[in-house]
Backbone as JSON, one array per atom type, in Angstrom:
{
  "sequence": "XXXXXXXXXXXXXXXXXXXXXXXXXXXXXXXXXXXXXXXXXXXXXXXXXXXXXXXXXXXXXXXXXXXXXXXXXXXXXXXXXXXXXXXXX",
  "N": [[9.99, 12.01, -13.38], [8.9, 12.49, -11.1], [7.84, 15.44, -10.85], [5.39, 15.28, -12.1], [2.14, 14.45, -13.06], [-0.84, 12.03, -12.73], [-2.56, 9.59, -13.91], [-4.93, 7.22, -11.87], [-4.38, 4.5, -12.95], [-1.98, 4.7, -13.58], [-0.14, 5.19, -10.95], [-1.06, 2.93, -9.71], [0.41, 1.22, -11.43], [3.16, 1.93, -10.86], [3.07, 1.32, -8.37], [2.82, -1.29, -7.82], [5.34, -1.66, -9.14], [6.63, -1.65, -6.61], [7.2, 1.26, -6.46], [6.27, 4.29, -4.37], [3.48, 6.05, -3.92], [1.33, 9.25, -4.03], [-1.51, 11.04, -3.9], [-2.72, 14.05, -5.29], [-4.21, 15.13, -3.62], [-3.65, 14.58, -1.11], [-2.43, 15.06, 2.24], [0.72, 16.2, 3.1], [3.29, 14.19, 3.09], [1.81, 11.99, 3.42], [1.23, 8.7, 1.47], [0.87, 5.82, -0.67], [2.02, 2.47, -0.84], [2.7, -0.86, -1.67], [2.48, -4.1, 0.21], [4.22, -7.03, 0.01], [2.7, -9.78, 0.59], [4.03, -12.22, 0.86], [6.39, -11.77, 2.68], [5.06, -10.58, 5.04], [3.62, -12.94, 6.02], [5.2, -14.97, 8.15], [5.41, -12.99, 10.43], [2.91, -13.11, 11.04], [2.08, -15.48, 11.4], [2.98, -16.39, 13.47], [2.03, -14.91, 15.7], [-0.26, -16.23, 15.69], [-0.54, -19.08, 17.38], [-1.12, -21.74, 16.75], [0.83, -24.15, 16.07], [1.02, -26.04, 14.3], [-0.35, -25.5, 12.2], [1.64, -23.72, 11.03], [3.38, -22.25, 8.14], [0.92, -22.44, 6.47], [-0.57, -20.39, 5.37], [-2.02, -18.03, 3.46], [-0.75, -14.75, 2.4], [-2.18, -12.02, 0.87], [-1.47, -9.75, -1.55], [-1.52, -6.18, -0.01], [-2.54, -2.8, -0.52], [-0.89, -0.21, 1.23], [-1.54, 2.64, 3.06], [0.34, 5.35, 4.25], [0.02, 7.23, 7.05], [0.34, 10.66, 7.7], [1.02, 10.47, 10.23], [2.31, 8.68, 10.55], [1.08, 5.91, 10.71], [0.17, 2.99, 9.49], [-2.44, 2.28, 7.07], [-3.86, -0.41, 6.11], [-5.19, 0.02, 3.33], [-8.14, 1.32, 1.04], [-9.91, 2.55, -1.45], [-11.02, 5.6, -2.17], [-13.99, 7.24, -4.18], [-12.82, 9.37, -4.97], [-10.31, 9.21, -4.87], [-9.75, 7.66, -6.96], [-10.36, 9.33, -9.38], [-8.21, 10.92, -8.58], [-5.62, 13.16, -9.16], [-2.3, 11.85, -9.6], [1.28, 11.86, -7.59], [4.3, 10.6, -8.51], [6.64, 9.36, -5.89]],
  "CA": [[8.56, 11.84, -13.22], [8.33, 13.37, -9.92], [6.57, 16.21, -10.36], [4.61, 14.84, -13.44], [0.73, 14.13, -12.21], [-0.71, 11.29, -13.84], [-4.19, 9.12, -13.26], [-4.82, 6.55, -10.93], [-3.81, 3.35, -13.63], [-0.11, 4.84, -14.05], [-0.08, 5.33, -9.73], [-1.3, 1.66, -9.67], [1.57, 0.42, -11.91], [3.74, 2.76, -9.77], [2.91, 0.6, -6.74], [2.51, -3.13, -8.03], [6.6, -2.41, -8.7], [7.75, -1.71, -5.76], [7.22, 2.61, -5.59], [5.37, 5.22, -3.78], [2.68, 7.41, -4.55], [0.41, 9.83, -3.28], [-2.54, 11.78, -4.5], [-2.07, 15.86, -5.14], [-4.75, 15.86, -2.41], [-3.1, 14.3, 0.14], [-1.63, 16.4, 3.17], [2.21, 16.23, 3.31], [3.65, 12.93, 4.46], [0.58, 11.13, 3.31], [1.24, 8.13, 0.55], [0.7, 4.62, -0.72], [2.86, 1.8, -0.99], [2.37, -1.72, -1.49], [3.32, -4.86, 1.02], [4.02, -8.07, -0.43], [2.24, -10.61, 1.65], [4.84, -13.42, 1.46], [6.94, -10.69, 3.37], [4.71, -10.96, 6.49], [3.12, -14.36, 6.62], [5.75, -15.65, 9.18], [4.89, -12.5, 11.14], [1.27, -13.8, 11.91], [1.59, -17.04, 11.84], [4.04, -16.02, 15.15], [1.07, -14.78, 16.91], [-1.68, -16.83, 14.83], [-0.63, -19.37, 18.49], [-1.49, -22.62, 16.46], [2.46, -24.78, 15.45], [0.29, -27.34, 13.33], [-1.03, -24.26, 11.07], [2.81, -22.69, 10.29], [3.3, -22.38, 7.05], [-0.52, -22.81, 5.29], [-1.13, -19.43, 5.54], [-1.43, -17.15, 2.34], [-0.91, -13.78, 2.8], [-2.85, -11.38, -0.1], [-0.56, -8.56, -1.29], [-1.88, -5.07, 0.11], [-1.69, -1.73, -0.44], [-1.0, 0.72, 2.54], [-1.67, 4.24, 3.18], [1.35, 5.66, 5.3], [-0.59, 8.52, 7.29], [1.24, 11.4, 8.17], [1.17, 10.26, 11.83], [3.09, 7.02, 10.87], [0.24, 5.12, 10.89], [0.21, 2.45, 8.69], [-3.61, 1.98, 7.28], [-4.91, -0.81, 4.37], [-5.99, 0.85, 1.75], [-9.34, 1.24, 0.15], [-9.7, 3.89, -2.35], [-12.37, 6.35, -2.47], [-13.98, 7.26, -6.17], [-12.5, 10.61, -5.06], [-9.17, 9.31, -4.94], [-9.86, 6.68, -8.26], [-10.48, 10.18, -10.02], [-7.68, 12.23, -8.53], [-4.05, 13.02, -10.02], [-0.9, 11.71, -8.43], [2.44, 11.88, -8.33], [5.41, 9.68, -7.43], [7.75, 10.03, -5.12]],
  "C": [[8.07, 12.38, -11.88], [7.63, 14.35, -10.13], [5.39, 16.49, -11.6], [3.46, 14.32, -12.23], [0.18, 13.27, -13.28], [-1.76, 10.55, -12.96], [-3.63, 7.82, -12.69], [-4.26, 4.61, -11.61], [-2.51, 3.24, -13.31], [0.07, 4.63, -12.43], [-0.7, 3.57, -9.64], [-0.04, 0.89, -10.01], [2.5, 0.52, -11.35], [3.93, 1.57, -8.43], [2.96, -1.1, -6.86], [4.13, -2.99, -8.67], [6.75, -1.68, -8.1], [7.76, 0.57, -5.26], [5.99, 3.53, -4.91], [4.52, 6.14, -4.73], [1.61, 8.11, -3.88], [-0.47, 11.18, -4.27], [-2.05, 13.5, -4.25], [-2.91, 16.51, -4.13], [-4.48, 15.45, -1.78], [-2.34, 14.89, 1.16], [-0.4, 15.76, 3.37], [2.51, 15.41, 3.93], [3.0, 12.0, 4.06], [1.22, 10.27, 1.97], [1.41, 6.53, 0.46], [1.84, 3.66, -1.03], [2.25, 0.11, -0.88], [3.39, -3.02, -0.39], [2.91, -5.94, 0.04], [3.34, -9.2, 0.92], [3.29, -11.93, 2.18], [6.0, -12.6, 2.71], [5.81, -10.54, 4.9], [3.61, -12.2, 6.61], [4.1, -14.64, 8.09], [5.85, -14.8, 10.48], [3.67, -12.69, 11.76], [1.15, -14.35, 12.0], [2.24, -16.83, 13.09], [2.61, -15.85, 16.02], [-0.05, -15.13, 16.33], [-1.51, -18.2, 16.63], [-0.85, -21.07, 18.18], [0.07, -23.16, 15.72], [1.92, -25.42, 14.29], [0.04, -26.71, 12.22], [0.43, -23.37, 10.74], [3.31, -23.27, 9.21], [2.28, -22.7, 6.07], [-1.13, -21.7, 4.89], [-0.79, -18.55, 3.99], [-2.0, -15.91, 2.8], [-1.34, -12.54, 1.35], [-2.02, -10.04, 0.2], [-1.64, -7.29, -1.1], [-1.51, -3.88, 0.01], [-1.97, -0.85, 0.45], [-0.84, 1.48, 2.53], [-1.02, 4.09, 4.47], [0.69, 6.89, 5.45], [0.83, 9.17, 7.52], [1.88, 11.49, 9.32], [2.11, 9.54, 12.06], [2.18, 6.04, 11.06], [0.04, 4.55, 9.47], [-1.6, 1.98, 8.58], [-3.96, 0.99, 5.75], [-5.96, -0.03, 3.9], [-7.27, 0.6, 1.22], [-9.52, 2.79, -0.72], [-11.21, 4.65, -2.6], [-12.83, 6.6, -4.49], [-13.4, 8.62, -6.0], [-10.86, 10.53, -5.43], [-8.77, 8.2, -6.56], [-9.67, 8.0, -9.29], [-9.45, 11.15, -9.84], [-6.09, 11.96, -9.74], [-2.92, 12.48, -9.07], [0.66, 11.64, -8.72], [3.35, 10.83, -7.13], [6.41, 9.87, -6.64], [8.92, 9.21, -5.08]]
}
């Protein structure tokens, strides 16, 4: 399925288990991935600074655009990218 292109549902399903994907317009390097949230709760509650408040915290799974820089950015999806093709990696 790699170099199969395929709409933004199948690239959804793609990502809610566990793989990558990135749009055929994305510049080299560029692609999405999802974080589970229980996977960094105990990272923010660390610097959330409050002991009384560890462990109440729910963390909402997101999905993150890995720039090409290395810059990790939450995701929001344009209707440009709702409409494009993508493939998995």
């Amino acid at each position: 399925m790699a170099n199969q292109s395929f709409d933004f549902s199948s690239a959804l399903e793609i990502v809610q288990e566990g793989g990558r994907v990135a749009s055929i317009d994305y510049p080299k390097g560029e692609f999405l991935f999802l974080v589970k949230g229980e996977a960094i709760v105990e990272s923010i509650e660390s610097c959330y600074g409050d002991p009384s408040k560890q462990g109440v915290h729910i963390v909402a799974d997101t999905i993150y655009l890995h720039k090409n820089d290395g810059q990790l950015v939450p995701w929001n999806p344009t209707q440009t990218e709702l409409f494009s093709k993508w493939i998995k990696l």
